[in-house]
C-alpha positions in Angstrom: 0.0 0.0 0.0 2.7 2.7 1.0 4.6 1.9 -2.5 1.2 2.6 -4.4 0.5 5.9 -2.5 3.9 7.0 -3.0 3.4 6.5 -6.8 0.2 8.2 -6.5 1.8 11.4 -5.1 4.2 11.7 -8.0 1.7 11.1 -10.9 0.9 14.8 -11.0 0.6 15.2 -14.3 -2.1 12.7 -15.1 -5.5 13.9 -17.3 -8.2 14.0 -15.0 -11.9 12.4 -15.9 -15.2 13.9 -14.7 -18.5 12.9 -14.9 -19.9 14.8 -17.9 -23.3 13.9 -19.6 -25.9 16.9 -18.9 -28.6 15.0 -19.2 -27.3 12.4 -16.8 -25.9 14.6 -14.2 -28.6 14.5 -11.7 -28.6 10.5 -11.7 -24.8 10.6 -11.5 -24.9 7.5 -13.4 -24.5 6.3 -16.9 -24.4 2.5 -18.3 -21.9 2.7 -21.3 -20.8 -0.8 -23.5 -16.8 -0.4 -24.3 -17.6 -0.4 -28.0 -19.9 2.5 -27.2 -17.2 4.2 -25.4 -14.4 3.5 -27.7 -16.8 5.6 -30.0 -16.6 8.4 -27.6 -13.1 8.6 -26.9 -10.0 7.8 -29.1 -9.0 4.4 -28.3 -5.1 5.8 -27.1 -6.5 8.0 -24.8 -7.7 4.7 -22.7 -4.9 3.3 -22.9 -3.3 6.3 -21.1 -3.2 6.1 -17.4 -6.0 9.0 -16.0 -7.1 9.9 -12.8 -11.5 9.3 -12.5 -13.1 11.5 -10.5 -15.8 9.1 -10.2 -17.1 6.0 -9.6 -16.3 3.1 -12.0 -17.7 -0.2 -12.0 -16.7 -2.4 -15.3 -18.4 -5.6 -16.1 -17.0 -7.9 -18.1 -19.8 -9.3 -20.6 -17.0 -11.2 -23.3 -13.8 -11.0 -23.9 -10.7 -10.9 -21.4 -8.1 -7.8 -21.1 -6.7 -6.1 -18.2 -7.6 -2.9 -16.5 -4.9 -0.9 -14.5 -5.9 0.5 -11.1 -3.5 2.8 -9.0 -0.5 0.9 -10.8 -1.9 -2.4 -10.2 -3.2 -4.8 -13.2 -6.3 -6.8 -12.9 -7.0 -9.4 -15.4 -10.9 -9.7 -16.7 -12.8 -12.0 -17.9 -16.4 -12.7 -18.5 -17.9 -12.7 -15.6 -15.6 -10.2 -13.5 -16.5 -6.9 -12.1 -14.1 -4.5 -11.2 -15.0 -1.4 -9.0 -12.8 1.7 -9.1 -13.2 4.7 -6.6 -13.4 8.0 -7.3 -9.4 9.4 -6.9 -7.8 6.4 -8.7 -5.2 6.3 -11.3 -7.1 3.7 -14.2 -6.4 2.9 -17.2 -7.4 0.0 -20.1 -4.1 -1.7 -20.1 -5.4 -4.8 -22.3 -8.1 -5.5 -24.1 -8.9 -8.9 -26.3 -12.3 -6.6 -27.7 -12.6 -5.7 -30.9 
């Protein structure tokens, strides 16, 4: 834990993600399939570690890949959830998706 929240402190520099859908805002929530988000946002830019400024919960339908999570890789396959807190470093580090 104390080598993760050291690596925390130094990552700066990282592109922060907000919440952002107007007509979602009030719910706070918003149910997105990856190949809907890939047609959101350019397909390097998740690759990129970023800090979320909100909750993220990513269920894993198909497929298998790996998501990175303050530094720390966790392998998916169907069937996993993985729940990220608002504050954390995350990024797509893997993906077998098309």
């Amino acid at each position: 834990m104390v080598e993760i929240a050291q690596n925390r402190q130094s990552r700066t520099n990282l592109r922060k993600t907000r919440f952002d859908n107007k007509r979602l805002d009030a719910a706070g929530v918003e149910l997105l399939t990856l190949s809907e988000l890939y047609a959101r946002v350019p397909a390097r830019l998740l690759l990129e570690t970023e800090r979320v400024e909100f909750f993220l919960i990513l269920v894993t339908t198909g497929g298998c890949g790996e998501h990175l999570i303050d530094l720390v890789r966790f392998p998916l396959q169907t069937g996993d959830v993985v729940f990220c807190a608002a504050g954390t470093d995350s990024a797509v580090a893997r993906t077998g998706w098309p």
